[in-house]
ZADO-1210 file (C-alpha; in nm, 4 decimals, padded with zeros to 6 digits):
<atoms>
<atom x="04.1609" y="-03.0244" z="-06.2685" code="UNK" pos="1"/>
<atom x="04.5200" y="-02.9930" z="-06.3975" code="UNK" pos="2"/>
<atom x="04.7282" y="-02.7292" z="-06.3466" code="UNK" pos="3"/>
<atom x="04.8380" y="-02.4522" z="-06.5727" code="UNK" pos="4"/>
<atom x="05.2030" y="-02.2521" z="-06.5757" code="UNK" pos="5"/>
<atom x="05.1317" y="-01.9171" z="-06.6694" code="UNK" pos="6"/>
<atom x="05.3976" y="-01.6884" z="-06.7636" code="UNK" pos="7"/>
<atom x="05.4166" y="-01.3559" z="-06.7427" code="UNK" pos="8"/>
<atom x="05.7304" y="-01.1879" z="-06.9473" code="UNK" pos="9"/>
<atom x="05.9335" y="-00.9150" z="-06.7182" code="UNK" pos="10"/>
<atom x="06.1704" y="-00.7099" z="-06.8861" code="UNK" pos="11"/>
<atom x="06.4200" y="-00.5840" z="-06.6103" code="UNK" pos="12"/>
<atom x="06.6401" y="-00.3019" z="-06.6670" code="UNK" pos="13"/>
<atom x="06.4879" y="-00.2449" z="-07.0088" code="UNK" pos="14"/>
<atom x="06.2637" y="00.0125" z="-07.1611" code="UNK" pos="15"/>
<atom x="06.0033" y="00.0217" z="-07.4541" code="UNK" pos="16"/>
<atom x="06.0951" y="00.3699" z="-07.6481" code="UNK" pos="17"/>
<atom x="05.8878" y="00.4921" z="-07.9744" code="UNK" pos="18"/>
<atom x="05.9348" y="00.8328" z="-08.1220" code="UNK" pos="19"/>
<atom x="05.7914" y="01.0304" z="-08.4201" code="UNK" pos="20"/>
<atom x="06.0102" y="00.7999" z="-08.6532" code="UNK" pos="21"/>
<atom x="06.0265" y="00.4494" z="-08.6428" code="UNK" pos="22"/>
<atom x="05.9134" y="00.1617" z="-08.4515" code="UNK" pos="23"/>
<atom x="05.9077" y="00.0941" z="-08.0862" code="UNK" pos="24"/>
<atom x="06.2709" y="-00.0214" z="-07.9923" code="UNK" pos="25"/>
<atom x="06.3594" y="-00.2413" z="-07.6637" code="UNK" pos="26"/>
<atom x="06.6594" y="-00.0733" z="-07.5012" code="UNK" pos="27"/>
<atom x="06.8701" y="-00.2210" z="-07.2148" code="UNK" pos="28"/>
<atom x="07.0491" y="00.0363" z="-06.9774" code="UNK" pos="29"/>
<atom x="07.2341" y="-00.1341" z="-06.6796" code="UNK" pos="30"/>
<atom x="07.1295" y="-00.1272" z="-06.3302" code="UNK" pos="31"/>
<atom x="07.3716" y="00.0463" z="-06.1060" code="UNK" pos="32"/>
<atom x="07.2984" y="00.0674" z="-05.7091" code="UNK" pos="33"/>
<atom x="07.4800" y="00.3566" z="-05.6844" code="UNK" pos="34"/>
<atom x="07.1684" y="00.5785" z="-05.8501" code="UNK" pos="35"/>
<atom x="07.4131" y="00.7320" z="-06.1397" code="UNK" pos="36"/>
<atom x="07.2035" y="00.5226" z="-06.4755" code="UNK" pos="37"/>
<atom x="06.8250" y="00.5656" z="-06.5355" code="UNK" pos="38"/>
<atom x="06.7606" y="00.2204" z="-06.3065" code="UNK" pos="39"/>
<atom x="06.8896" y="00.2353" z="-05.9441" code="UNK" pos="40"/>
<atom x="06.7363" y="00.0697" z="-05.6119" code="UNK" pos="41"/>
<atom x="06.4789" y="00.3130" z="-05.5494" code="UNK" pos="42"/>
<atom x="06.1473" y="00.4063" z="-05.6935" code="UNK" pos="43"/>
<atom x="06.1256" y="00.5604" z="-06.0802" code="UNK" pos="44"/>
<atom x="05.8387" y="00.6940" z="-06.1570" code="UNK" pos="45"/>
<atom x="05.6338" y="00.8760" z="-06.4196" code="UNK" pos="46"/>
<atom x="05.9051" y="00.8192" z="-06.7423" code="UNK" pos="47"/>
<atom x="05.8538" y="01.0493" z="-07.0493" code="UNK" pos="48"/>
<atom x="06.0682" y="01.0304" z="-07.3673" code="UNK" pos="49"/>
<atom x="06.1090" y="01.3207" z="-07.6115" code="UNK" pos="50"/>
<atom x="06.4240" y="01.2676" z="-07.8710" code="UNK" pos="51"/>
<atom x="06.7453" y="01.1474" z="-07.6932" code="UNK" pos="52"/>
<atom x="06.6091" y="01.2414" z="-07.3188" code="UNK" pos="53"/>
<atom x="06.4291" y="01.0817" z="-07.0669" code="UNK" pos="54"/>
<atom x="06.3048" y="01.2523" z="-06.7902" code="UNK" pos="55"/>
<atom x="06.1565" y="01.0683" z="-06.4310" code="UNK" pos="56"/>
<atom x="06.0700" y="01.1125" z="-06.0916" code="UNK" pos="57"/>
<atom x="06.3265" y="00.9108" z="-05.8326" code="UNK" pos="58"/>
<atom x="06.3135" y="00.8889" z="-05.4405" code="UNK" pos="59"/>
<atom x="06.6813" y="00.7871" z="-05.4479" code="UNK" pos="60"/>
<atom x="06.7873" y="01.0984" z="-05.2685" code="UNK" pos="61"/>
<atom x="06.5007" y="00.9894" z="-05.0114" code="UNK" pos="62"/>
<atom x="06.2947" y="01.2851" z="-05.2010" code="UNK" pos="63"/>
<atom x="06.1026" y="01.2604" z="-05.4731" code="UNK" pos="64"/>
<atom x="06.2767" y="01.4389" z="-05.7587" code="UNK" pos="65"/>
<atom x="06.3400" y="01.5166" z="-06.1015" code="UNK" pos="66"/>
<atom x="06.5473" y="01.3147" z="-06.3243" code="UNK" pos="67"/>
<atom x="06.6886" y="01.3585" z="-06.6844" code="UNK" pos="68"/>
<atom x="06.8804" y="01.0557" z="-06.8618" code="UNK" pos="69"/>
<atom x="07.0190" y="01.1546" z="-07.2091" code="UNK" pos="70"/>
<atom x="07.0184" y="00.7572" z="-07.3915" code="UNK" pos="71"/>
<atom x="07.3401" y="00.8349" z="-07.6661" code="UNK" pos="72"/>
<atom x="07.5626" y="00.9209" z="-07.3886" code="UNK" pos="73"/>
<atom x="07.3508" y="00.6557" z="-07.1456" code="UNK" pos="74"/>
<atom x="07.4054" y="00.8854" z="-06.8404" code="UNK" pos="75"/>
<atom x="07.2535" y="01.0928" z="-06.5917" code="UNK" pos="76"/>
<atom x="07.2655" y="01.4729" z="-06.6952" code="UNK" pos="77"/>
<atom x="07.2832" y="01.7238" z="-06.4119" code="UNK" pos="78"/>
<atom x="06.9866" y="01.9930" z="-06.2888" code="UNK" pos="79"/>
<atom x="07.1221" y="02.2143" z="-06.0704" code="UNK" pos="80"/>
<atom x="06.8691" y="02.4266" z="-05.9294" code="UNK" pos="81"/>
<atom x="06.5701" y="02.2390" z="-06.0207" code="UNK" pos="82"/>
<atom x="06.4662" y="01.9975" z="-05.7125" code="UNK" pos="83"/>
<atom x="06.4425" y="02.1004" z="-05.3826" code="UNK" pos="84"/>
<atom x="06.4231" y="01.9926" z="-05.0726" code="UNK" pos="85"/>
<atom x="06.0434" y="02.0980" z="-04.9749" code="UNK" pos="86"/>
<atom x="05.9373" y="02.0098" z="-05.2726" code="UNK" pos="87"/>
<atom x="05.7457" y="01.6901" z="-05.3951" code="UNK" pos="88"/>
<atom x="05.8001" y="01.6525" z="-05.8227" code="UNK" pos="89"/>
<atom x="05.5680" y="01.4418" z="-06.0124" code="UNK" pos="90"/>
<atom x="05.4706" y="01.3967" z="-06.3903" code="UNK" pos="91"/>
<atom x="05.7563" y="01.5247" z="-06.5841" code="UNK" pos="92"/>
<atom x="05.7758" y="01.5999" z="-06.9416" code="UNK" pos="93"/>
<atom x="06.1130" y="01.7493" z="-07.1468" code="UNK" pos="94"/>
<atom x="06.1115" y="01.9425" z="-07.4738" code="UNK" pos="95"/>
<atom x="06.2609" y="01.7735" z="-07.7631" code="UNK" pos="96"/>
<atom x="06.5739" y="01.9154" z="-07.7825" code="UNK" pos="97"/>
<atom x="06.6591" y="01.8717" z="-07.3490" code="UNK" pos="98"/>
<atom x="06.6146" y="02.2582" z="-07.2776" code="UNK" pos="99"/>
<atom x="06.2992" y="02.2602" z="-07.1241" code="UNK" pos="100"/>
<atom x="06.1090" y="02.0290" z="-06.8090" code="UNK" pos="101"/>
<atom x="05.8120" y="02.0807" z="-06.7242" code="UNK" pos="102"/>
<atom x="05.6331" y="01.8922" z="-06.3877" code="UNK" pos="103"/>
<atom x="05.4160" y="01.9402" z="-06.1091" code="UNK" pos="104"/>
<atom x="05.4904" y="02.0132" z="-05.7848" code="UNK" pos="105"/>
<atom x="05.3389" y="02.0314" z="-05.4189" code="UNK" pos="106"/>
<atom x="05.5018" y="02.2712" z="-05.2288" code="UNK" pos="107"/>
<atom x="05.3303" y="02.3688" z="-04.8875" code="UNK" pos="108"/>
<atom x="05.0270" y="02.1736" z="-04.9448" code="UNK" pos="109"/>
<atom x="04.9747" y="02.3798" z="-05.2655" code="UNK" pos="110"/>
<atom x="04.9954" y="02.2101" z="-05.6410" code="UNK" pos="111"/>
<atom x="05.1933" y="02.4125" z="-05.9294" code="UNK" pos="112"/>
<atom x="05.3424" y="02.3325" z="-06.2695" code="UNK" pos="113"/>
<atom x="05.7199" y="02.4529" z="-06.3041" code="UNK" pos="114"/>
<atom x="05.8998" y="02.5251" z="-06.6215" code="UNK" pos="115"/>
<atom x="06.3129" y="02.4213" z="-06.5778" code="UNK" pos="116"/>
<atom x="06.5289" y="02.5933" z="-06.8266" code="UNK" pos="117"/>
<atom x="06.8602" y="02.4117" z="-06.8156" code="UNK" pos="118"/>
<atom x="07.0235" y="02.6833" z="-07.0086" code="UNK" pos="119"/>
<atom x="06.9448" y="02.9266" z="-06.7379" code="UNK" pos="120"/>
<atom x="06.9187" y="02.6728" z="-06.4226" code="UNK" pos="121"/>
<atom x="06.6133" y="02.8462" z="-06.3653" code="UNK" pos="122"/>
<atom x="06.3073" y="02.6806" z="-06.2195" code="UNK" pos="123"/>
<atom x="06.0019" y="02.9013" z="-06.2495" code="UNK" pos="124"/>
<atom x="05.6046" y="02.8855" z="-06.1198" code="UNK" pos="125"/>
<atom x="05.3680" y="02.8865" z="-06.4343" code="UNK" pos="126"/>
<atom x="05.0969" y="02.8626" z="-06.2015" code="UNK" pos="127"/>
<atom x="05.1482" y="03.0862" z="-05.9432" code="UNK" pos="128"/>
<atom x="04.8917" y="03.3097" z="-06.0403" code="UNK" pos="129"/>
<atom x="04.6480" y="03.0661" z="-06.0852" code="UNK" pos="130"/>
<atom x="04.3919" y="02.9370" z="-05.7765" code="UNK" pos="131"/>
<atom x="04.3465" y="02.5997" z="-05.8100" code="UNK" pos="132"/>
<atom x="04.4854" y="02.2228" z="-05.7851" code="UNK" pos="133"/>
<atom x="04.6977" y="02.1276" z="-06.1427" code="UNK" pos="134"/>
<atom x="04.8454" y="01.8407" z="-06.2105" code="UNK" pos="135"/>
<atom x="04.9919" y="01.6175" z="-06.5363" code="UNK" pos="136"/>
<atom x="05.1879" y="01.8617" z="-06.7851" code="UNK" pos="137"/>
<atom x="05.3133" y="01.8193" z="-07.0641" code="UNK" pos="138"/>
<atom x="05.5161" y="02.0426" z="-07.3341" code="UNK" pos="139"/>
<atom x="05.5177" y="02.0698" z="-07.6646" code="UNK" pos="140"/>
<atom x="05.8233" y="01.9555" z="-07.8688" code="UNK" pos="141"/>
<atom x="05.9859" y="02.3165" z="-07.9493" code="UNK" pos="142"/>
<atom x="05.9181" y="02.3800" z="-07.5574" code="UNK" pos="143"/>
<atom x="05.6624" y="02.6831" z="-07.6291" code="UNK" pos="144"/>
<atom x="05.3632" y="02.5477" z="-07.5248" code="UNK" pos="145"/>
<atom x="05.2716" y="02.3608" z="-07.2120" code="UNK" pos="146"/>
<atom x="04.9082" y="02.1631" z="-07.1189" code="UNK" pos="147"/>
<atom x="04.7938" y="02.0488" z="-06.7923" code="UNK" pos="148"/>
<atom x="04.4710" y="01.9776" z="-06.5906" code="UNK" pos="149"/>
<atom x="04.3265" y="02.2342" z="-06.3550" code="UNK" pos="150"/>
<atom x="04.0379" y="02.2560" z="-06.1385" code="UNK" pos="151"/>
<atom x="03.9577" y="02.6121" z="-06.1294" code="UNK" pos="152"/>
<atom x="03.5812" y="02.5616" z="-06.2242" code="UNK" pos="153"/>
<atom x="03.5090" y="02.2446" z="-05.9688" code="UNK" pos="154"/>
<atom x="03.6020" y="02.0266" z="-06.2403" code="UNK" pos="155"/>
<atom x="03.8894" y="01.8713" z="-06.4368" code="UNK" pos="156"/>
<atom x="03.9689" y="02.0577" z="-06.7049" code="UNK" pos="157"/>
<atom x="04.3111" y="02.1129" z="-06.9830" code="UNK" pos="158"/>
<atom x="04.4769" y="02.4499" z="-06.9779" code="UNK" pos="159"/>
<atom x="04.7455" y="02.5652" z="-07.1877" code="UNK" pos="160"/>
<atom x="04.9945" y="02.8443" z="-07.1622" code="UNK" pos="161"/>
<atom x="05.3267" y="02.9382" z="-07.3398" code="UNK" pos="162"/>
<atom x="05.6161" y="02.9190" z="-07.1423" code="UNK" pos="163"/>
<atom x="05.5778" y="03.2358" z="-06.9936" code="UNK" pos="164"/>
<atom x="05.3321" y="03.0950" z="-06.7514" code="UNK" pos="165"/>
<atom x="05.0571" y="03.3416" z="-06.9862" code="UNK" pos="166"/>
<atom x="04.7157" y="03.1559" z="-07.0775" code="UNK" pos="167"/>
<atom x="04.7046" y="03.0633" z="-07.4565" code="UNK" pos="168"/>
<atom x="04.3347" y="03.1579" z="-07.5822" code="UNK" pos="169"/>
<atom x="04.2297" y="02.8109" z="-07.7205" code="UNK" pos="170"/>
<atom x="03.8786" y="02.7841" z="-07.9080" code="UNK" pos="171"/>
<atom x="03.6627" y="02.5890" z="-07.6791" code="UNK" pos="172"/>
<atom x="03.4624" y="02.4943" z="-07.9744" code="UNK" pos="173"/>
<atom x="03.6473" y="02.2371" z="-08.1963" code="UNK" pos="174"/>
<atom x="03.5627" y="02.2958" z="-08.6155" code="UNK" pos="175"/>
</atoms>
């Protein structure tokens, strides 16, 4: 029996980013241990892309939180108001254009989906309303719509309401 080397390629500090236009791209961003770039010590979860933003979940706070990293100007951008402290983020997703995040949240052993409008600094409940466990949103490109799973009938199924946190009447009968 001989032996075999296997490798495995690892891409550190780089990410794999497509959009609507164009092919995949590899893009390096440097790694700085003091958690101000997209890659720091701690965990980064969850990465969605939508134009120039990425947004993630992060424990380097020692919570896990929100994160938004806008790629031309390759830094961190600011969300005051959004995470808090008794709050656990997951799943993120950011309009096109950076105004809106959308993610789930357990808050007092309860599951939600918040809408953050960072021209407002306003985080609000689009599920508050609504009596059952949610998870993995996502929003639509202009930021009007946003999808998620819900398990208000005992089993897994997509919802979708404007950013009002009102249902959107979708025909469950595709033609």
């Amino acid at each position: 029996m001989t032996k075999r080397t296997i490798f495995i390629p690892i891409f550190a500090c780089c990410s794999l980013l497509t959009g609507c236009f164009g092919y995949p791209r590899l893009v390096s961003y440097p790694f700085d241990p003091g958690g101000r770039s997209i890659n720091s010590l701690a965990s980064e979860l969850s990465p969605q892309t939508s134009g120039r933003y990425i947004v993630f979940i992060s424990d380097r706070r020692g919570s896990q939180d929100v994160y938004m990293f806008d790629t031309l100007t390759r830094n961190l951008i600011d969300l005051p108001g959004l995470n808090a402290l008794d709050t656990i983020a997951s799943h993120p997703s950011v309009s096109q254009d950076g105004r809106y995040i959308v993610f789930a949240a357990s808050r007092q052993g309860r599951s939600a989906i918040f809408l953050y409008d960072r021209e407002t600094r306003q985080s609000r409940n689009l599920t508050n309303n609504l009596q059952a466990e949610v998870r993995h949103p996502t929003i639509s490109a202009d930021g009007s719509r946003i999808a998620f799973e819900s398990s208000n009938n005992g089993q897994w199924d997509i919802l979708v309401y404007d950013r009002f946190g009102r249902p959107l009447d979708i025909p469950q009968d595709p033609r």
